[in-house]
N, C-alpha and C positions, 0 to 999 in steps of 0.2 A: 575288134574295136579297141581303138586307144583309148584311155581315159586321161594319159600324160599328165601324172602328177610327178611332179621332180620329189627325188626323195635325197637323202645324206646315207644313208641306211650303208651303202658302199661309197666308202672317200674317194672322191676326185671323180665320181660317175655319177650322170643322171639316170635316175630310175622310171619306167614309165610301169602305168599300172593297164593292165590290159583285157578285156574282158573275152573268153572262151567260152565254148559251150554254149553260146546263146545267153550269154551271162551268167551261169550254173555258177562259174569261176572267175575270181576276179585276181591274176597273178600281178608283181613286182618283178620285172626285168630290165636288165640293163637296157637304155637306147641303143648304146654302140657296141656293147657286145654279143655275144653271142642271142640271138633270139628266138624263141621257138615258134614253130610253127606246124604246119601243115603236119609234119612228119611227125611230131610229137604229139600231136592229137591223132591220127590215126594209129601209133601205137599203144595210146592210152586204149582205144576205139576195138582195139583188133585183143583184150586182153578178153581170155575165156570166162562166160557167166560161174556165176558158184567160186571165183578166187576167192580165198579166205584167206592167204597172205599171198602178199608180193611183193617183188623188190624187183624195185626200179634202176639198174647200173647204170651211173653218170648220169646222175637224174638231172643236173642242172637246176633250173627253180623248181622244178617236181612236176612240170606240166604232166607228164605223160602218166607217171602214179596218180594222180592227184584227179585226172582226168580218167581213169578207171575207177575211183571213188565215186565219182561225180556221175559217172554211167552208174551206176550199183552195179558193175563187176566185177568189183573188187571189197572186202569188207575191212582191210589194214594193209598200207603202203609202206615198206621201209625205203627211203630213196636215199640211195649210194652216190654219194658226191665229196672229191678231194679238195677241189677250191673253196678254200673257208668263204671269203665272199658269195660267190653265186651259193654254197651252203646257209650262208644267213638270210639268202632272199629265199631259199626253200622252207626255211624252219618261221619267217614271217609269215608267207603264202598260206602252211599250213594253220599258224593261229588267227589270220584273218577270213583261212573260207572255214573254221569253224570246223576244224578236222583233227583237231590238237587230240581225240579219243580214238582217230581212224589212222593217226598218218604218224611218222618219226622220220627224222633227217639222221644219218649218220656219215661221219667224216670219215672216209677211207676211200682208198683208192683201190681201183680193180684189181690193176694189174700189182699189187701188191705179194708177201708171201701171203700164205694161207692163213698160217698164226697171230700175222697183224693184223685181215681182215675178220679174225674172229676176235681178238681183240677191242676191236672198233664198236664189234657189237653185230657183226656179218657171220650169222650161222650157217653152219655148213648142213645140207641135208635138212633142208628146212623148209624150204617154200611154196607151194604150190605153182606159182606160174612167175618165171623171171623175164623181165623186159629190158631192150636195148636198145636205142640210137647210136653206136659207137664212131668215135671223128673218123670220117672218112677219107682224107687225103694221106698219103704217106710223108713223111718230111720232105721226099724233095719233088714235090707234087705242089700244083695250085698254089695259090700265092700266100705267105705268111698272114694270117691276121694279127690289125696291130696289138690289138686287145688278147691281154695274156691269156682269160678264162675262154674266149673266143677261139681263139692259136688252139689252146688243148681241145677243146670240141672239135675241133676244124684238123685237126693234125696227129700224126699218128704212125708211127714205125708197121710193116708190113706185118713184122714178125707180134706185135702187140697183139694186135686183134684175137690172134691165139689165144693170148692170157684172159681176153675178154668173154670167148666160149668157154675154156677152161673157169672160170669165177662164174659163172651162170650154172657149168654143169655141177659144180661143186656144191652151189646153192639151192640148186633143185631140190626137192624129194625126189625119190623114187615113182616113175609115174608121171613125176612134174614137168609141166609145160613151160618150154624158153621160146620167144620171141622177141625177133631183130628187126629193125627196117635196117635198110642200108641199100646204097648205089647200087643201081645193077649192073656199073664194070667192075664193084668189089665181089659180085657174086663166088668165080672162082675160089679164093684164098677162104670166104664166108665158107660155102657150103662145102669146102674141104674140113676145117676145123668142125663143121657140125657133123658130118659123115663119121667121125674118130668117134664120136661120144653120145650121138641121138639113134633114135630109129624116130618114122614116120615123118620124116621131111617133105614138111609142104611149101612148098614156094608159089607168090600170088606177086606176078611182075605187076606193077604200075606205069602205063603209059599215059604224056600230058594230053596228046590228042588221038585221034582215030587213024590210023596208017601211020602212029609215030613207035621208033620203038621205047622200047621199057627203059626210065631214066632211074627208077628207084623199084627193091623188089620188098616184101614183107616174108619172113622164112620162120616158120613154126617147127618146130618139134618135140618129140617125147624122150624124157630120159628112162632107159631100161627098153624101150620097145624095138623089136627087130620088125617091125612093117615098113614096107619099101617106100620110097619117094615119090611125092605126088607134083607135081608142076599144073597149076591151076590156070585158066583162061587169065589172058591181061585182063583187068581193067582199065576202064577211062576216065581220067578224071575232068579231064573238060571237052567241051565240045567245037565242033572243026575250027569254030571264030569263036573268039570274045574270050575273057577272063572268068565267065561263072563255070561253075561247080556241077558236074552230072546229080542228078537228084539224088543216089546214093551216099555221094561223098557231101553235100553239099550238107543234107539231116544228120549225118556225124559232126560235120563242124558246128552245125545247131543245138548238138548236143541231143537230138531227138532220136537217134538210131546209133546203134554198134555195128561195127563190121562183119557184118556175115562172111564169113569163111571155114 
């Protein structure tokens, strides 16, 4: 639900204010740039009960942290974001839902060296459970967005995404849990980079309807563990007509259920 209140907060952009979770959350994001949705709240959704920290890579306004707070599955968000703007809608979000004790914004980039993203304040061997949305298009893929902070969500060297598994496994603990959504035609290059560095790879394909195939997949795994890979039944998120939500997914975006998986 929109709440569309124009803000100044980012120059030359309208902000609209947006309500998640059944209202749990009430975020600031740009109209025309990048905006979160479905995928950023299932990844919020899909974070393991008992997280005691987490970090959010390329968190954007911090939907998907923020919305692990908001389940109580998570008990402190650090959300990893390079765009100082979309950064300043993250560190608003956090002191408007009242998380300014649960949540912290930090400016760095992923795919940065090691030493600047400890720097920034990105501990290495620290986290309990790391989460990702990373942009999905390669550069010369799908069409440029014209919005700069959008382009970087939306855009992305083949060989990056490495750097992106590489900064999750680095931030892990030992033990710790990393979770990704992503395309399911990125699968390959995804589950090669996690093959290098996890054990117990679960993948849970998401199909939009019932005889469609998987448009986006969610892939879990353990860093330190050698148990073999699991590939989980699709689910569906909508049913054969119409635009609503299978009951599952419909009480996550209500903010009423987490992601059994």
């Amino acid at each position: 639900m929109s709440l569309d209140q124009p803000s100044n907060f980012v120059k030359h952009q309208t902000v609209t204010r947006d309500a998640f979770l059944g209202g749990k959350l009430v975020l600031s994001q740009p109209r025309h740039g990048f905006r979160a949705g479905l995928d950023s709240v299932l990844l919020g959704g899909a974070v393991p009960a008992g997280t005691k920290k987490l970090l959010d890579l390329g968190a954007g306004v911090g939907t998907a942290g923020l919305a692990a707070i908001a389940f109580g599955s998570a008990e402190h968000a650090d959300l990893a974001e390079r765009d100082a703007a979309t950064l300043g809608l993250a560190r608003a979000n956090i002191t408007d839902n009242g998380l300014s004790e649960q949540a912290r914004a930090l400016e760095v980039d992923v795919a940065a060296k090691g030493s600047i993203r400890r720097a920034a304040g990105l501990e290495d061997n620290f986290y309990d459970t790391v989460i990702a949305n990373p942009p999905f298009f390669g550069s010369g893929q799908g069409t440029l967005a014209p919005d700069t902070s959008r382009a970087d969500a939306r855009h992305m060297e083949t060989d990056a995404l490495d750097l992106w598994v590489r900064c999750a496994a680095s931030s892990a603990r030992a033990g710790g849990t990393v979770i990704f959504i992503y395309p399911a035609e990125g699968l390959a290059p995804l589950l090669a980079a996690f093959d290098q560095r996890f054990g117990a790879v679960t993948i849970l394909p998401l199909i939009p309807r019932p005889g469609a195939a998987a448009t986006r997949i969610l892939i879990r795994a353990t860093k330190g563990s050698r148990a073999p890979l699991r590939l989980l039944a699709s689910r569906i998120l909508h049913g054969a007509t119409g635009n609503a939500f299978m009951p599952e997914f419909a009480s996550i975006l209500r903010g009423s259920a987490v992601l059994d998986w």
